[in-house]
N, C-alpha and C positions, 0 to 999 in steps of 0.2 A: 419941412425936410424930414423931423424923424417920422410924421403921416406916408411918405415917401417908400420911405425904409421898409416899415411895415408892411406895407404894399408887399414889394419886393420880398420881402422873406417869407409872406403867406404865398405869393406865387414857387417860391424854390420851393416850399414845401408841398405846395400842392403836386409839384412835377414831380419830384423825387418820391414823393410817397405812391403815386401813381404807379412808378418804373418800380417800385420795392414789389406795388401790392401784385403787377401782373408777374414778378421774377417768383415771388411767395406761389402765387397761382400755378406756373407752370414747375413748381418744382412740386408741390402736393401732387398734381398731375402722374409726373414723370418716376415719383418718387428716385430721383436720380440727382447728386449732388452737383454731378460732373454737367450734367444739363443744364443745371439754374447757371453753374461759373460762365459755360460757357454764351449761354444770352447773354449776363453781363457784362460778358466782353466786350463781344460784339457792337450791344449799347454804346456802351464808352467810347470806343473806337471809333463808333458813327458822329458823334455827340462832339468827341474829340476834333474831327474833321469840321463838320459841321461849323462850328463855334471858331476853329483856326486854332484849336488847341489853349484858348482863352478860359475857358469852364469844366469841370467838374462836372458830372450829374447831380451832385446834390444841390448846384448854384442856379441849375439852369431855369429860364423865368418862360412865361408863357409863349413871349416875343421869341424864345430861342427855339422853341419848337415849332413852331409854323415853317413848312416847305412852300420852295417855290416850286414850278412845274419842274424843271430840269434837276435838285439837287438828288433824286435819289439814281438816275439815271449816272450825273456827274459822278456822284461815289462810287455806281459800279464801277464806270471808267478808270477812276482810281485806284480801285482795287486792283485792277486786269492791269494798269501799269504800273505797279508795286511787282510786279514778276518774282512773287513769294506764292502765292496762292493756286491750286489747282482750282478750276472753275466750280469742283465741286463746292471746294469749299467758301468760294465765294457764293452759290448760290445758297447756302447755308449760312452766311452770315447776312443776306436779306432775309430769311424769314421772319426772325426775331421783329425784325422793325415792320415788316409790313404789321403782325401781330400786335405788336405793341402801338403804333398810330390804327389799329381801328380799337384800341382799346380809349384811346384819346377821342377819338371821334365821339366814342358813346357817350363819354365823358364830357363832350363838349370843351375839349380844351382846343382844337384844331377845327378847322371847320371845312379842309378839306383832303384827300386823301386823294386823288383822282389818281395822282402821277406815277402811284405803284399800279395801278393797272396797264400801263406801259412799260413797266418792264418785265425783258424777257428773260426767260432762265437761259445761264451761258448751256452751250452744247457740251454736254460732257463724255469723254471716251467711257470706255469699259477698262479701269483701273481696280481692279478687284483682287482682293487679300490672295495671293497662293497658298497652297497646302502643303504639310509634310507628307512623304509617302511612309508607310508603315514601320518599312528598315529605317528609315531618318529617325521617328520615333523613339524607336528600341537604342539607337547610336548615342544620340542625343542624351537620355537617359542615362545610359552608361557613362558617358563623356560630365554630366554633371553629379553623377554618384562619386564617382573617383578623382573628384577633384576637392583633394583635402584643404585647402588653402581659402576654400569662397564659402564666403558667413550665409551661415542658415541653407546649407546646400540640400539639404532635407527636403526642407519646407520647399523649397522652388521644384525639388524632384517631384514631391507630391502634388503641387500644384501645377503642374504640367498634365499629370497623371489626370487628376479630377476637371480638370479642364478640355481632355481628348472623351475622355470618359462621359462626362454629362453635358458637353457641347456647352458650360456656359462661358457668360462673358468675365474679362478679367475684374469688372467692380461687383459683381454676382462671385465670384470665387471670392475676392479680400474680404466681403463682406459676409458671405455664410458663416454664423456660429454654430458650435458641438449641440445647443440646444433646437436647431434647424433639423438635424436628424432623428427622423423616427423609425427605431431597430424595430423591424417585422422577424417571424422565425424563419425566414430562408431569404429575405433581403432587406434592403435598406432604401424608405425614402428619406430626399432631403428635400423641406419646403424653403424655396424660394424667393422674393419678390424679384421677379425680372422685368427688363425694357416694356416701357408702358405701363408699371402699378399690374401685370399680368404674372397669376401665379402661377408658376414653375416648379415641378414637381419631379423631376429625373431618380432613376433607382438606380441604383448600384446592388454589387455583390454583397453580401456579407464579410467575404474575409478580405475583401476590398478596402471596408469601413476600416475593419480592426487594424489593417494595413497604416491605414488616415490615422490612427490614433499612437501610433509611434513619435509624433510629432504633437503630441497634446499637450499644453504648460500647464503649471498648475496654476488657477487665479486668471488665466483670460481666455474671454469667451469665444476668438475666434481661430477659427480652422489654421488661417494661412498668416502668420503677424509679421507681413514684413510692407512696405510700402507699392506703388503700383512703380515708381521710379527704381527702386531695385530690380523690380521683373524686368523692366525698361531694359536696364545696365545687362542681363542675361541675355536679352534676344540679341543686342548688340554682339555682344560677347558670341551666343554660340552660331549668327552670321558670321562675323569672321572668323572662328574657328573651323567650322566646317566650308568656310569658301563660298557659301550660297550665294550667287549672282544679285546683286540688289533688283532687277527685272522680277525676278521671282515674289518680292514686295509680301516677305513675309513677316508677319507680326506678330501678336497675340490671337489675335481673332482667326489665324492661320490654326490657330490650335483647335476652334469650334470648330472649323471648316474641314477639318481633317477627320474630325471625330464622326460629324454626321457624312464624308464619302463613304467612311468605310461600313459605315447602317447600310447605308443606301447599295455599297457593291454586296454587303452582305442581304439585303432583304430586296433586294428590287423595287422595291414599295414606296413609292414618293410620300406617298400620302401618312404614311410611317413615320417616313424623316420628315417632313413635317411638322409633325406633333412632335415627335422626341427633339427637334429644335426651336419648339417653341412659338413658330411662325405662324401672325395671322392669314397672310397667304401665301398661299403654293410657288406664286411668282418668285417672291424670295428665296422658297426653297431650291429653286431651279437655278438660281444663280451660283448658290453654294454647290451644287454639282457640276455644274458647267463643264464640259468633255470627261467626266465619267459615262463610260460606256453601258447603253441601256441595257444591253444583252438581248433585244430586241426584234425579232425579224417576222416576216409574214410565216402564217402556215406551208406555204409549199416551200418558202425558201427553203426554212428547218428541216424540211420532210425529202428535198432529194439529195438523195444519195446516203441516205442515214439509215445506219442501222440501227434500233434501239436494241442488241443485242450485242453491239461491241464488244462491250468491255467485257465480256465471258468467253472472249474467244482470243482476247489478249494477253501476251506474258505479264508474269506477276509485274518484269522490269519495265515495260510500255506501262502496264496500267498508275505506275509510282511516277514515271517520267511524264505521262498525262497528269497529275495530279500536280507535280512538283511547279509545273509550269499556269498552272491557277493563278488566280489573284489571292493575295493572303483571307479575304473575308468566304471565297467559295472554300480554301483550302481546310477554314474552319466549321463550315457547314460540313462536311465529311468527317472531320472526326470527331463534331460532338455525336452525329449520328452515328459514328462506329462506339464514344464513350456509351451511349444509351444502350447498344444491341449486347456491347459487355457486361454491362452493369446487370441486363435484363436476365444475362444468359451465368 
């Protein structure tokens, strides 16, 4: 009996220490916290099912991991009628495990895997973050400046700001420290480690920074010191305040998305936005603009009926009510160009 036992507790440990060493793996990876919690979830959840909710992952013995053909199929099915889950996220919580059983495979702890090559990923709609529009921004702002009553209103103004400002993400903003920026004489980088261990590198203004440092404590090193669940409690907060339709499915990441439209209305330049967001490819980027308008037309289209001499033959008032009726990013290409011709003159 206790030869038995033995058994038995060198198999849980052999399982468990497995599921540690590939969560260990994937978080060095990912360098992202919220990535390893999230696989383990996932695991557990699967494990949980699996077992009938009888085991733990740290109990679970060799016998407990072996699939039969149908159970990962069966779990998606369970998933899809749990009616909690958007398909995304269901296709998201198989990865982990296909990942993790050919990690077992190498292992030789399973000896066969087949059954994940038959499953298909559920069809997912286009559910994608909306953006703020520019007035939302500035509203917004204003609406969390003047609101004396909400803890740390500063820090969340500011972290909205650096969030539209350098496109990043919200555990990239909680986690930049004051020793992350490096003051140049006419800007400021701030190094990053962003999504994927990939480093990120965004500049800011100068008096943008000094701006950031109104909010600097003394004795801790980070930028923004408030939790990701109070930013949480604000977006809540200024949806309902401001009314935004939940269709609109706006979030945090709403904040990157809004930052790199207005590069992109401001620069035309995809391949710009891009890089200023970080993305390894273009495809992504496309997504985040998705019905911003390219400004884009054939040469003859442009060319008939256009006078490239207008605007010198219009009153000062057309040529402002032209102007007026811009998008805010063109409306700022004219007057740093008119700042420059002043400055020069």
């Amino acid at each position: 009996m206790e030869a038995a036992n033995k058994v038995v507790k060198l198999d849980n440990m052999k399982v468990y220490d497995e599921i540690q060493r590939f969560l260990d793996k994937k978080f060095l990876i990912s360098e992202s916290k919220n990535t390893r919690q999230e696989y383990e979830r996932d695991i557990r959840q699967f494990f949980d099912y699996l077992t009938k909710g009888k085991k733990e992952i740290q109990y679970l013995t060799l016998e407990d991991i072996q699939l039969s053909q149908d159970d990962i199929e069966d779990y998606q099915l369970y998933l899809v009628g749990l009616n909690k889950y958007a398909n995304s996220t269901i296709n998201r919580k198989l990865a982990p495990l296909r990942e993790l059983y050919k990690r077992f495979e190498r292992k030789k702890l399973v000896h066969d895997i087949s059954m994940f090559s038959d499953i298909k990923s559920l069809k997912v709609t286009d559910n994608s973050y909306g953006i703020f529009s520019v007035e939302e921004v500035y509203q917004i702002l204003d609406y969390i400046k003047n609101k004396p009553r909400m803890k740390k209103r500063m820090v969340q103004y500011h972290l909205i700001r650096f969030a539209v400002e350098t496109r990043a993400r919200l555990e990239e903003c909680l986690t930049v420290e004051w020793n992350n920026f490096e003051v140049r004489e006419d800007s400021v980088i701030i190094h990053i480690i962003a999504k994927g261990n990939k480093d990120f590198k965004p500049r800011i203004a100068k008096w943008f920074y000094e701006e950031l440092l109104e909010i600097k404590e003394d004795g801790i090193k980070k930028v923004f010191n408030i939790s990701s669940k109070t930013f949480h409690n604000l977006m809540n907060d200024i949806i309902k305040h401001f009314n935004f339709p939940k269709e609109r499915n706006l979030v945090f990441h709403s904040w990157r998305k809004t930052g790199a439209s207005f590069l992109f209305e401001f620069t035309k330049d995809i391949e710009y936005t891009r890089k200023a967001l970080n993305h390894s490819s273009i495809v992504t980027t496309q997504r985040y603009i998705q019905g911003v308008d390219y400004g884009i037309q054939g040469m003859f289209s442009i060319q008939k009926d256009y006078d490239q001499d207008l605007y010198k033959k219009t009153s000062h008032e057309q040529l402002l009510e032209a102007i007026e009726s811009l998008e805010p990013a063109e409306r700022m290409r004219i007057n740093m160009k008119l700042n420059e011709i002043l400055t020069e003159n």
